[in-house]
C-alpha positions as CSV (number, residue, x, y, z in Angstrom):
1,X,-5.6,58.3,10.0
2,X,-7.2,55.9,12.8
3,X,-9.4,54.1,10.1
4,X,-6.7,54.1,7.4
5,X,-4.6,51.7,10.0
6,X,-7.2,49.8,10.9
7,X,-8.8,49.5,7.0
8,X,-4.8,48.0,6.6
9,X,-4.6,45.7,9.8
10,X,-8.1,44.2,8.2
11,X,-6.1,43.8,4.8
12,X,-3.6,41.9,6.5
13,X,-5.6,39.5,8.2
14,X,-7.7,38.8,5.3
15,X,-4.6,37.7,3.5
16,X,-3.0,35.7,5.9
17,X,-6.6,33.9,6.3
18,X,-6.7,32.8,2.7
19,X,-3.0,32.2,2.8
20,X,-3.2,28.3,3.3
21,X,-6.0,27.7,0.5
22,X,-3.7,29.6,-1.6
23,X,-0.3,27.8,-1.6
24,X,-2.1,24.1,-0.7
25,X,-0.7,22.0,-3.3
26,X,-2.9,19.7,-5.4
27,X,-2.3,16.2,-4.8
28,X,0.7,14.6,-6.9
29,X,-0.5,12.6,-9.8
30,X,0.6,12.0,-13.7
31,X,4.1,12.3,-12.1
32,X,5.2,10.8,-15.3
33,X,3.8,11.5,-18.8
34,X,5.0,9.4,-22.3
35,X,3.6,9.7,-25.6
36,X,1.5,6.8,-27.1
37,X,3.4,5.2,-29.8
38,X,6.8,5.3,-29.0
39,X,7.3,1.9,-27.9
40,X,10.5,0.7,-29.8
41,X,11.1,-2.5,-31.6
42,X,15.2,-2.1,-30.6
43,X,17.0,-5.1,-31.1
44,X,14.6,-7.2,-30.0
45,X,14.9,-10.6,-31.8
46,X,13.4,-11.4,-35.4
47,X,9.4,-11.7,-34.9
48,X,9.2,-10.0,-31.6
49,X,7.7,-6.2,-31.8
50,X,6.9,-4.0,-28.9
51,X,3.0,-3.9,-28.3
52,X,0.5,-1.4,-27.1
53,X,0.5,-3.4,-23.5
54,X,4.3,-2.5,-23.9
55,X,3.7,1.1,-24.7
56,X,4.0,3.6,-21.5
57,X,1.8,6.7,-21.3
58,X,2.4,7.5,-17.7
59,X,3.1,6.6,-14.0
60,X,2.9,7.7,-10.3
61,X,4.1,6.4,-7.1
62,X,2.3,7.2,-3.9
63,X,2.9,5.8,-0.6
64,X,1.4,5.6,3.2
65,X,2.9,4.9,6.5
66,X,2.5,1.5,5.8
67,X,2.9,1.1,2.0
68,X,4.4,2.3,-1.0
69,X,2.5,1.7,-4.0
70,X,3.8,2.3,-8.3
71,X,1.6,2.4,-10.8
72,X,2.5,2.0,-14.9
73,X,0.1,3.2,-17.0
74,X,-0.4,2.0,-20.3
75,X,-1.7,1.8,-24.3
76,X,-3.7,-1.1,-23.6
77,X,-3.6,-4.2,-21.2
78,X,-4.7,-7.6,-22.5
79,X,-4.8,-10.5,-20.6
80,X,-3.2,-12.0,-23.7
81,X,-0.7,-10.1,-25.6
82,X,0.7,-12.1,-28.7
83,X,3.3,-9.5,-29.4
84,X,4.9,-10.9,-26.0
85,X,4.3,-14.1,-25.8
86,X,7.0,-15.5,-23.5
87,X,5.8,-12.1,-21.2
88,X,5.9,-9.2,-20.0
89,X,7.7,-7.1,-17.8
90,X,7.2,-3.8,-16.1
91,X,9.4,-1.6,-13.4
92,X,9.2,1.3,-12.0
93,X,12.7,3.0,-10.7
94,X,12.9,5.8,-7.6
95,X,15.2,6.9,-5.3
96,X,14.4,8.0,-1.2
97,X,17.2,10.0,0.2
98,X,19.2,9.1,-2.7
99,X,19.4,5.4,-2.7
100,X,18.0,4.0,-5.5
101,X,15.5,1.5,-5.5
102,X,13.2,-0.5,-7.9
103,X,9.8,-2.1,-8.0
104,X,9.2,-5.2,-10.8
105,X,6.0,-7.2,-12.0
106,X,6.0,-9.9,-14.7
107,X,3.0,-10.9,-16.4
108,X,3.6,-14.2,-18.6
109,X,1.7,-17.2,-19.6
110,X,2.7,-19.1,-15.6
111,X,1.3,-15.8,-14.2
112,X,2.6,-12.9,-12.8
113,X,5.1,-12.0,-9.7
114,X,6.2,-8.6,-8.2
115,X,9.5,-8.1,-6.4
116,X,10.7,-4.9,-4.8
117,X,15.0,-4.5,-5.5
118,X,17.6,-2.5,-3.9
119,X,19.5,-1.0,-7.1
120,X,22.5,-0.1,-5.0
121,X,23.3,-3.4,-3.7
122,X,21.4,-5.4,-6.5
123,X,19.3,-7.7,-4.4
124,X,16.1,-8.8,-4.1
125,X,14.2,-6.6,-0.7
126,X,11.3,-9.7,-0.9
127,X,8.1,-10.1,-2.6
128,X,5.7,-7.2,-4.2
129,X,1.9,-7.5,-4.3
130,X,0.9,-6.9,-8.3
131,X,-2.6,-5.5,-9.4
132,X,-3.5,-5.9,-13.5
133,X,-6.2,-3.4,-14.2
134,X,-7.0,-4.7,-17.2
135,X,-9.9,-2.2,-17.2
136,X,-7.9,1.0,-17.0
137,X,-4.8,-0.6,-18.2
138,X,-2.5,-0.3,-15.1
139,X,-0.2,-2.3,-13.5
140,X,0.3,-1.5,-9.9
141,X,3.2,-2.9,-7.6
142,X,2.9,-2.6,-3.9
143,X,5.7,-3.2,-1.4
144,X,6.2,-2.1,2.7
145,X,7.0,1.6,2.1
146,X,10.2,0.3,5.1
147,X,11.7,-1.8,2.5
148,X,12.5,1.8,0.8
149,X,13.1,4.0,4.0
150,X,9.8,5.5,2.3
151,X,9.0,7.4,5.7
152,X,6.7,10.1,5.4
153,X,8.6,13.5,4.6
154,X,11.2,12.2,2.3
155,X,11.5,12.7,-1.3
156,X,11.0,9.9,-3.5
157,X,13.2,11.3,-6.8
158,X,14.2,10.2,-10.5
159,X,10.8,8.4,-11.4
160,X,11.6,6.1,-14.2
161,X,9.0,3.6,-15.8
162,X,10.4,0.6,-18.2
163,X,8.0,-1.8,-20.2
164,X,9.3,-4.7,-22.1
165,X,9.7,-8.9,-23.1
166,X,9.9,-11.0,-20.7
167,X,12.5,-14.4,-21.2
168,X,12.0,-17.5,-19.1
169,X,9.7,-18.7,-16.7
170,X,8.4,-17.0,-13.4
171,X,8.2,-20.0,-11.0
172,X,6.1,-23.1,-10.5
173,X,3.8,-22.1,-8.3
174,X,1.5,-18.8,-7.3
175,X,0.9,-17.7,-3.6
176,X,-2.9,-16.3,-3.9
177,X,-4.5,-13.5,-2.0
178,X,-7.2,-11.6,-2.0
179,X,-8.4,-8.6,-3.9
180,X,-6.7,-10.0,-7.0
181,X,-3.0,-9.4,-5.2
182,X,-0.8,-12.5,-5.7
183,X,3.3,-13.2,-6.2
184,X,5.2,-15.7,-7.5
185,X,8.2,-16.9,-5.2
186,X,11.4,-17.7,-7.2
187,X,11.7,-17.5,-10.6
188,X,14.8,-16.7,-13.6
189,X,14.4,-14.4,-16.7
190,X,15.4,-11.7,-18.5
191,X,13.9,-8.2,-19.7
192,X,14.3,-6.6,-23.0
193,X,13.0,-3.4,-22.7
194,X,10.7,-1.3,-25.4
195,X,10.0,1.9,-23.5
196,X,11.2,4.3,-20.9
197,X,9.5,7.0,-19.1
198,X,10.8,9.3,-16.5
199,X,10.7,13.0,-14.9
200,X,12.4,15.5,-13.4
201,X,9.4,15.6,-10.6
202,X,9.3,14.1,-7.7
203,X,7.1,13.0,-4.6
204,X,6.9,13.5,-1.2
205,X,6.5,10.2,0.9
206,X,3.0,10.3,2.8
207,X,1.8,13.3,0.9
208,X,-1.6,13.4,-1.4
209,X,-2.0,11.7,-5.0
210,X,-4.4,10.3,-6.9
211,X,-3.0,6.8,-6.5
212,X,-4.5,5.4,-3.3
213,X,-1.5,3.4,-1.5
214,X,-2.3,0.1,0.0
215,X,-3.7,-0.3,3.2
């Protein structure tokens, strides 16, 4: 019976080793997932379409101790879209402990500005950093994950991406940094928007994704 026990007690440790390699989860990414295509026309004015730059296939947000960064994935991403040709605009919606926030980026023919919003009291939390990846046709927002209370642990919930026209002008001027990061301060305009895209998943603040967060 001795070697029976101990044949058992060896079983047991041997499961509890490979316990943690068993139930590590893979790191969050394709949070959100759209079909190409179904970018809608709506009642956007006569002569204005929705676009491929307008059409959503996916998103993710990720975030750091420092940063919480969104990223919209889409069709294409021209640096001239003539479908849009007063702009466009792109936001990504989320909530942390059930507040919701949003972040936005324009792209128009002034340039391009981010801004991160709190959705509950509908003002402006400052300005957002904006990369275009032209190349692998993303558009990624950036903001101080503190803005959002986005501190590691919490769950960022209802993921929401929106594509659409953009109406007026962004503001005169462009404050520049590096790495291809820049905003626009000030600004007026309206969105029409041609495509949604949310999920039922959600994110843990701090945890792994394949987005990489700003530094």
């Amino acid at each position: 019976m001795r070697p029976a026990r101990l044949a058992a007690c060896a079983a047991a440790v041997a499961a509890l080793a490979v316990a943690p390699a068993a139930t590590a989860g893979a790191p969050a990414c394709n949070l959100v997932v759209d079909p190409r295509g179904d970018a809608r026309t709506g009642d956007l004015p006569p002569g204005v379409y929705a676009s491929p730059d307008q059409d959503i296939v996916g998103a993710d947000i990720a975030s750091n101790k420092r940063h919480l960064t969104a990223v919209v994935r889409l069709a294409s991403l021209r640096e001239l879209d003539t479908d849009a040709p007063t702009g466009r605009s792109y936001v990504v919606e989320f909530t942390v402990a059930g507040k919701p926030y949003s972040l936005h980026a324009t792209y128009g023919p002034d340039g391009y500005q981010g801004v991160a919003w709190d959705d509950a009291t509908g003002s402006g939390l400052g300005n957002a950093s904006v990369v275009l990846d032209h190349q692998q046709r993303q558009v990624r927002i950036t903001a101080p994950a503190a803005l959002f209370g986005a501190v590691p642990g919490r769950t960022v919930a209802g993921i929401t991406a929106k594509a659409g026209h953009r109406y007026g002008t962004n503001a005169p001027k462009a404050v520049p940094a590096a790495a291809g990061y820049g905003a626009y301060v000030g600004g007026a305009g309206a969105d029409s928007v041609v495509d949604t895209a949310t999920t039922s998943r959600t994110y843990v603040a701090g945890s792994a994704s394949c987005v990489t967060p700003a530094r």
